[in-house]
C-alpha positions in Angstrom: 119.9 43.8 -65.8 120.0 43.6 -62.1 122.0 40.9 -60.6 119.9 38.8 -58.3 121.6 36.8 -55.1 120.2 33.5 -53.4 120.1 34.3 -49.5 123.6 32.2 -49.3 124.9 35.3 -51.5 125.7 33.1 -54.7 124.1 34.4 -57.8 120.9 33.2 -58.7 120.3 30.5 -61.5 120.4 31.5 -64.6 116.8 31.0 -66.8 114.5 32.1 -63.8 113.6 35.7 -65.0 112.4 34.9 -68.4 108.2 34.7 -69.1 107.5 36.3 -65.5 104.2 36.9 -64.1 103.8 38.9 -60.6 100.4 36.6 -58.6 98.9 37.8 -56.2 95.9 35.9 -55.9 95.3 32.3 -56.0 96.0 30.7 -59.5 95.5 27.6 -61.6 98.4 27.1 -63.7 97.2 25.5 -67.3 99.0 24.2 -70.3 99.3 28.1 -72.1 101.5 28.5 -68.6 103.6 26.4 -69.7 107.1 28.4 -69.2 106.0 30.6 -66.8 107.8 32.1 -63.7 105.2 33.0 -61.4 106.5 35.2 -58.2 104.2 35.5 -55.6 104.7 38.2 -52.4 101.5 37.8 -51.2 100.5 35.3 -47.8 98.8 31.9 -47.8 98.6 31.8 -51.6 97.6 28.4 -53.3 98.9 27.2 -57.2 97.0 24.6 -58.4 98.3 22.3 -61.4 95.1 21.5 -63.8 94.8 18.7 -65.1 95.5 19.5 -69.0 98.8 20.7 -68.7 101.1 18.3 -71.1 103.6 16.1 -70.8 107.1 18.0 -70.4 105.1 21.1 -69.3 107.6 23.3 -67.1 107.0 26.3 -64.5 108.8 28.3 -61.5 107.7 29.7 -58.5 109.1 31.9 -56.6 108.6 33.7 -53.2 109.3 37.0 -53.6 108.2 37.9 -50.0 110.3 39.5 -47.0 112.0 36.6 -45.3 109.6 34.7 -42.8 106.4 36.4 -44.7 104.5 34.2 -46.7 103.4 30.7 -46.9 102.7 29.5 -50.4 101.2 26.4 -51.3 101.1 24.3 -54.8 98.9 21.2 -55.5 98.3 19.2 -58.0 94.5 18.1 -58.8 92.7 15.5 -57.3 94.4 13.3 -59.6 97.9 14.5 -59.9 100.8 14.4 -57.2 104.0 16.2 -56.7 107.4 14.3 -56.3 110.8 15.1 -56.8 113.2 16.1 -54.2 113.0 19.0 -52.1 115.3 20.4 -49.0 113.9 19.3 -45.4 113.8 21.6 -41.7 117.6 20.0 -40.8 118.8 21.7 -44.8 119.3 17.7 -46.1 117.6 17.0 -49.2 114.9 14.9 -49.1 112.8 12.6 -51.6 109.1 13.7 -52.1 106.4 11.0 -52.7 103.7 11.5 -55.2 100.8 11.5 -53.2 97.9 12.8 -55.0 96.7 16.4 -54.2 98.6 16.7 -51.3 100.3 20.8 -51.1 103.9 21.3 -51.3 104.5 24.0 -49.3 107.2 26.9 -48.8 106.0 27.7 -45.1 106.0 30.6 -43.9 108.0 30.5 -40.4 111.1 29.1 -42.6 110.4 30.9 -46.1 113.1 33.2 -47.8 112.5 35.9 -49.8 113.2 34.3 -53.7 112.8 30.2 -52.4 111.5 28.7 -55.4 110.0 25.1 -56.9 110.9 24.3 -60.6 108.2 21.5 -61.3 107.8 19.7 -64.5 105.0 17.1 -65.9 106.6 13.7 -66.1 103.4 11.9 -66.6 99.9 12.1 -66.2 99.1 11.8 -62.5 102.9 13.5 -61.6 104.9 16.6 -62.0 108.1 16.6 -60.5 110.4 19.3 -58.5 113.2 20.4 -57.8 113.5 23.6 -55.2 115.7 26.3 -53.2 114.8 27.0 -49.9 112.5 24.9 -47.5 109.4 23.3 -49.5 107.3 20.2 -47.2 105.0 18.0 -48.0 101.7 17.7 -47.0 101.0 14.9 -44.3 
């Protein structure tokens, strides 16, 4: 197996190769997803989180584009929000509000190839994250 580096040269996380699936079109994520690492080299891509994924549910995605590439976007459902904590433009982390389907976004003027967002389904109307690389919020 290849080793894999994060763009700061460390090696990369261990668990994010397993149950992969290469997008490269837009894509609703649903509960038989759950586990899934999604990598996605393709520009202005969108991930939306249904609604009947469960409780617990966890998924990665990953840019697998050159550096500076693509802009990929997840959302959760009208619903559903996205919190957690993410890293901001001055590289401090930064705590996400859960405002309800509002995109988190890996844009593409400060996206590295393999940033990722692990998100998991803490309740109902919420999955949290947790990501490498520059993800932002939706205004």
């Amino acid at each position: 197996m290849e080793t894999v580096y994060n763009a700061d040269s460390t090696i990369r996380e261990a668990g994010l190769g397993n149950n992969v699936e290469i997008l490269t079109d837009d894509r609703t994520v649903v509960a038989k997803d759950e586990g899934k690492h999604f990598q996605i080299a393709t520009d202005a891509k969108l991930i939306t989180l249904a609604d009947e994924c469960p409780l617990g549910m966890k998924i990665v995605i990953e840019n697998t584009g050159a550096d500076g590439a693509v802009l990929l976007a997840v959302v959760g459902s009208s619903t559903v929000g996205i919190g957690g904590w993410t890293n901001n433009l001055a590289g401090t982390r930064s705590l996400l509000t859960s405002g309800v389907a509002k995109e988190l976004r890996n844009t593409k003027s400060t996206a590295l190839q393999y940033d990722y967002v692990e998100l998991v389904k803490v309740s109902a109307t919420k999955w949290n994250s947790k990501s490498f690389g520059i993800w932002v919020k939706e205004a």
